[in-house]
C-alpha positions as CSV (number, residue, x, y, z in Angstrom):
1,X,36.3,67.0,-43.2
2,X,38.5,69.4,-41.5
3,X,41.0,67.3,-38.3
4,X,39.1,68.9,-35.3
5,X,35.4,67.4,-36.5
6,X,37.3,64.2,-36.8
7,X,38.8,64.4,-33.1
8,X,35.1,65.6,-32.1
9,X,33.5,62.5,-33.7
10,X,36.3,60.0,-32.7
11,X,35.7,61.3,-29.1
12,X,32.3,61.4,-29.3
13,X,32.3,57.3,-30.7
14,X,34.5,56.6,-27.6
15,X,32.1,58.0,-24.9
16,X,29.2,56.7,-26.8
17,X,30.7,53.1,-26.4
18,X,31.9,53.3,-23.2
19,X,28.6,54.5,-22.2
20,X,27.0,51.3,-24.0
21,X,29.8,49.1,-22.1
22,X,28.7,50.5,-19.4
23,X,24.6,49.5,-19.7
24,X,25.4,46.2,-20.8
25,X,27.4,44.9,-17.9
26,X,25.2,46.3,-15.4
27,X,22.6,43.7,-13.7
28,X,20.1,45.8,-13.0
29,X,19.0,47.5,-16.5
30,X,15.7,45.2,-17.1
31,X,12.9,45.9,-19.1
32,X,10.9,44.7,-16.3
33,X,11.6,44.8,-12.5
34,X,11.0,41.6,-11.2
35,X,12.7,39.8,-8.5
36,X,15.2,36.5,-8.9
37,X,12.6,33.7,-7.6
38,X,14.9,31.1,-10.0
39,X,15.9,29.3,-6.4
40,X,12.4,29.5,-5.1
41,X,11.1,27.9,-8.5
42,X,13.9,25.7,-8.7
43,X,12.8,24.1,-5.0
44,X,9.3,22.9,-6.3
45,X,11.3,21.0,-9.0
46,X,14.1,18.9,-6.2
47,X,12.3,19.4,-3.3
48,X,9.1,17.1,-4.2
49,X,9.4,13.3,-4.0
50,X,11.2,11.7,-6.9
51,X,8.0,9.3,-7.6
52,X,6.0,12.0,-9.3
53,X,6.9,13.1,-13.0
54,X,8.4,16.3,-13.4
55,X,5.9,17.8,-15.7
56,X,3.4,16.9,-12.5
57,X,5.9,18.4,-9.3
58,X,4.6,22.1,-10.0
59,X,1.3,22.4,-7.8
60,X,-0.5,24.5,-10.7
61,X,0.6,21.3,-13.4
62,X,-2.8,19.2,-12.8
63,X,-4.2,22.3,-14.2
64,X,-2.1,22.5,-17.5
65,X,-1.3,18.8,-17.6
66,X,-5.3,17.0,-16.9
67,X,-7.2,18.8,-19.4
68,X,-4.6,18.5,-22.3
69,X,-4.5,14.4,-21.4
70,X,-8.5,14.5,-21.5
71,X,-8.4,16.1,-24.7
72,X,-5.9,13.9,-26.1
73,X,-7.2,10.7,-25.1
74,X,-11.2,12.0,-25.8
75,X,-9.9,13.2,-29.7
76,X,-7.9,10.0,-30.3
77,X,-10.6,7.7,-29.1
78,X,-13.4,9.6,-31.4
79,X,-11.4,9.5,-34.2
80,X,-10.2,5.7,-33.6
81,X,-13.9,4.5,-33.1
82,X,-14.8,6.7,-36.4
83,X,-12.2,4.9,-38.3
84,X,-13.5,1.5,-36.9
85,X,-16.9,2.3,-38.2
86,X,-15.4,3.6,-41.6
87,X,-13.6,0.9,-41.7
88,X,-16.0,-2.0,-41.0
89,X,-19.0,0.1,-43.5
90,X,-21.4,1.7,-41.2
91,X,-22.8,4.9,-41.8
92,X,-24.7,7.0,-39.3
């Protein structure tokens, strides 16, 4: 490899990472363009009374939180009066 394809590549490497230095401290490359709501988010979490849970202080959590409790409870109460009957001999 002859000197001046060297400079030409050494050159080339620099602008490359600079240009890499460059995207990476820059805030706004995103994949997607969304706005910073963190504080807004953040509000629902100290804002609401300190009595409630914290996986119940987001108004949409009754709707994630209820049906996996019902679920629970309804699947460990089947299986536990199952085992009682296994246990005691009946059969159906």
């Amino acid at each position: 490899m002859n000197q001046s394809a060297l400079i030409y590549f050494t050159i080339s490497y620099i602008c490359f990472d600079q240009a890499l230095r460059r995207q990476n401290t820059n805030n706004n490359t995103m994949l997607i363009k969304k706005t910073n709501d963190i504080i807004s988010k953040q509000w629902y979490y100290q804002a609401n009374p300190a009595h409630r849970e914290l996986w119940m202080r987001h108004p949409r959590s009754a709707l994630y939180v209820i049906p996996y409790w019902v679920a629970f409870w309804g699947g460990l109460g089947y299986a536990s009066y199952y085992l009682g009957r296994m246990v005691i001999g009946k059969k159906d």
